[in-house]
Residue frames relative to the residue before (quaternion, step in Angstrom):
aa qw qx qy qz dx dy dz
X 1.0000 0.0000 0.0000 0.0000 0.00 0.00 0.00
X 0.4683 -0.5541 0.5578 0.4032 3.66 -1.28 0.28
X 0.0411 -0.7117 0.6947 0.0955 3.06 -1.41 0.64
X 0.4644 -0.8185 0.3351 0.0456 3.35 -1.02 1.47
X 0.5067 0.6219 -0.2905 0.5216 3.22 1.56 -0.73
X 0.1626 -0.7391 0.5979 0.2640 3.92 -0.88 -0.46
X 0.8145 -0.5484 0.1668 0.0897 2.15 -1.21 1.85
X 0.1690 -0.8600 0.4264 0.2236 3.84 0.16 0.98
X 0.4559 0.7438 -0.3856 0.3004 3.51 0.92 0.71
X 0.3724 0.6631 -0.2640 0.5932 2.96 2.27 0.42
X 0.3184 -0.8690 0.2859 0.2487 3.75 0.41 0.94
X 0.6528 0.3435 -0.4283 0.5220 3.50 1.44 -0.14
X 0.5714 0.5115 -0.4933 0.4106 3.54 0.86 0.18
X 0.3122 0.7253 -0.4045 0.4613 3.80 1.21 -0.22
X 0.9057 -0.0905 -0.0027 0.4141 3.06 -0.13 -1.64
X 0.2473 0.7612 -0.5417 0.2567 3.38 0.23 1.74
X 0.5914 0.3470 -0.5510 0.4757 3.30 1.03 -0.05
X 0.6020 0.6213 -0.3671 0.3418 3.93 0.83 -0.63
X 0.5754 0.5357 -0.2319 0.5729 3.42 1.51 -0.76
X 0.4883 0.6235 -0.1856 0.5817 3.96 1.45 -0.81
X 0.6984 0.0960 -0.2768 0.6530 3.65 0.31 -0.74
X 0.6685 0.4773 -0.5345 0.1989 3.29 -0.60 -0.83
X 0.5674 0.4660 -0.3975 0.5504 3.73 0.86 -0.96
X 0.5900 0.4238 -0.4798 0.4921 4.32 -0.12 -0.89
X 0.7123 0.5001 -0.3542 0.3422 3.69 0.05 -1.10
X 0.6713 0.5462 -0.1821 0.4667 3.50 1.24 -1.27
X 0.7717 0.4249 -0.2622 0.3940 3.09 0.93 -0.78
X 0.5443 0.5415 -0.3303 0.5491 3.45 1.62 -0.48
X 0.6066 0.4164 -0.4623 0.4949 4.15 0.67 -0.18
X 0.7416 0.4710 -0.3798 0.2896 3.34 0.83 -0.58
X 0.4460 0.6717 -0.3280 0.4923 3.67 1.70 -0.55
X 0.7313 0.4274 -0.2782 0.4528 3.46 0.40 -1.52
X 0.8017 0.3146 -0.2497 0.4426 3.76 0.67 -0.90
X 0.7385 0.2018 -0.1209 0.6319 3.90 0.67 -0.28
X 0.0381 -0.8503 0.5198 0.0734 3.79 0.29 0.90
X 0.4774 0.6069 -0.3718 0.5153 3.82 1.54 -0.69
X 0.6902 0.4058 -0.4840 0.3531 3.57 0.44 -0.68
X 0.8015 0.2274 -0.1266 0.5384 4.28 0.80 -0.52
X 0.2200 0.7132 -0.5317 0.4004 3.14 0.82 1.33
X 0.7146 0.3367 -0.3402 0.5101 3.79 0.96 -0.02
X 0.5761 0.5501 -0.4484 0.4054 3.39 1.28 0.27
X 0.3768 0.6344 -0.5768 0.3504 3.02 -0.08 1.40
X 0.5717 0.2197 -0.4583 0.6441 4.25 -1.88 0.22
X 0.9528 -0.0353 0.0326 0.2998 2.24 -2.42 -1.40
X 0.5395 0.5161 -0.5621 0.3558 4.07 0.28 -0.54
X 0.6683 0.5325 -0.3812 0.3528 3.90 0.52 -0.78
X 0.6471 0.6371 -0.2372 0.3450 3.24 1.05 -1.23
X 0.6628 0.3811 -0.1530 0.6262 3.16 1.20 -1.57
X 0.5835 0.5755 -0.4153 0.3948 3.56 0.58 -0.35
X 0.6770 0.5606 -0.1745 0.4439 3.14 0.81 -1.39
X 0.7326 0.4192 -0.3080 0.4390 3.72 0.82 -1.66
X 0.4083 0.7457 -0.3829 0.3615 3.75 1.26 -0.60
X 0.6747 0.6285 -0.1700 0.3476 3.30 0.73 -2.02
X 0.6923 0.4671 -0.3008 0.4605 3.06 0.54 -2.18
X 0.7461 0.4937 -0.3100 0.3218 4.03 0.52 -1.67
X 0.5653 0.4980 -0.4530 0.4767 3.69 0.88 -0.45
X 0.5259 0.5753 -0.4310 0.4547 4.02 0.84 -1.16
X 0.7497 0.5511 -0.3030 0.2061 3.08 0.12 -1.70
X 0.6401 0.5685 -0.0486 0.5145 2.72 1.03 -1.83
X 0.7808 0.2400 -0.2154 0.5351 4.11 0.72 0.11
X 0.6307 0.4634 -0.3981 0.4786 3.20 1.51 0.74
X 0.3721 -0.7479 0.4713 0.2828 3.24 -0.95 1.41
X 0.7650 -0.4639 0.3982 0.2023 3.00 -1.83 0.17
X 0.5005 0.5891 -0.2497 0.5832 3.11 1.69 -0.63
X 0.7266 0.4788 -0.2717 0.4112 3.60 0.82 -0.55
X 0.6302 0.5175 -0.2739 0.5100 3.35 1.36 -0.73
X 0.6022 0.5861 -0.3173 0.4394 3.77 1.16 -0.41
X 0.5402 0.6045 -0.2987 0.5034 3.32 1.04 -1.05
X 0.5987 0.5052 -0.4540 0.4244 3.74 0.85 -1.17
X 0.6933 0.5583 -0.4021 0.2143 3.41 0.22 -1.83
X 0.6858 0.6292 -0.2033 0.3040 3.25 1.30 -1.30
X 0.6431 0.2838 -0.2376 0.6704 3.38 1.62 0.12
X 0.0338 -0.8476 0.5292 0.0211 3.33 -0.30 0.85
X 0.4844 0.5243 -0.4074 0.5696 3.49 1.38 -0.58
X 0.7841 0.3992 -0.3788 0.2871 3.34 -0.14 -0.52
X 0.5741 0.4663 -0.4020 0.5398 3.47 1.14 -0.58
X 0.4971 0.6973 -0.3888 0.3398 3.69 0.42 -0.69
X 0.7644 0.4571 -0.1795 0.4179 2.93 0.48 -1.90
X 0.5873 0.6835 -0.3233 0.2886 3.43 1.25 -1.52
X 0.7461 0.5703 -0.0249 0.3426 2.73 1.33 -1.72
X 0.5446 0.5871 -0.1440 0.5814 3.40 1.56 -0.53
X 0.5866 0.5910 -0.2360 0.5010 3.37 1.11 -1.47
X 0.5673 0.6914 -0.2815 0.3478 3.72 0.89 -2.00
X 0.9043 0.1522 0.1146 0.3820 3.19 0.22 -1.91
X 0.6192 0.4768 -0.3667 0.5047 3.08 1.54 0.68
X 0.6452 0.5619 -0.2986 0.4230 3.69 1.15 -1.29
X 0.7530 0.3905 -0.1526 0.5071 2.81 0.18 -2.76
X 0.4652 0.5915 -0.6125 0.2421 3.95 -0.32 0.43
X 0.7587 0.3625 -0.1625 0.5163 3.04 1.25 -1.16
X 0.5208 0.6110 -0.4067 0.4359 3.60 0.76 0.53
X 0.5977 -0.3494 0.4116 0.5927 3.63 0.98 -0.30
């Protein structure tokens, strides 16, 4: 099969998702302890911030992973359902 993602046997592609959290992790210690410093990250910086995120994921998930989903539909279902019904009322 084709496999879309590239290949993580390429060592800086390796450690991008590790490079991925570590920066999310870094940046949350820095929010919690200096909140003035990411106080303008907010609207459009999230958005674009946010669509960035999802494409790098995408883009470092294999294809093999995205089958596996189909293969459980109840569960995505449920996920989905769950999304837009629970977490509404949570904030």
């Amino acid at each position: 099969m084709i496999e879309l993602a590239p290949p993580l046997s390429h060592p800086p592609l390796r450690r991008a998702p590790l490079s991925l959290c570590i920066q999310v992790a870094a940046g949350a210690v820095v929010a919690l302890q200096r909140p003035e410093l990411v106080s303008w990250f907010q609207g459009e910086y999230v958005t674009r911030t946010l669509s960035l995120t999802m494409l790098g994921m995408g883009l470092t998930t294999p294809l093999s992973q995205f089958r596996s989903v189909v293969q459980i539909p109840k569960a995505v279902l449920a996920g989905v359902l769950l999304q837009y019904t629970v977490m509404p009322f949570f904030g």
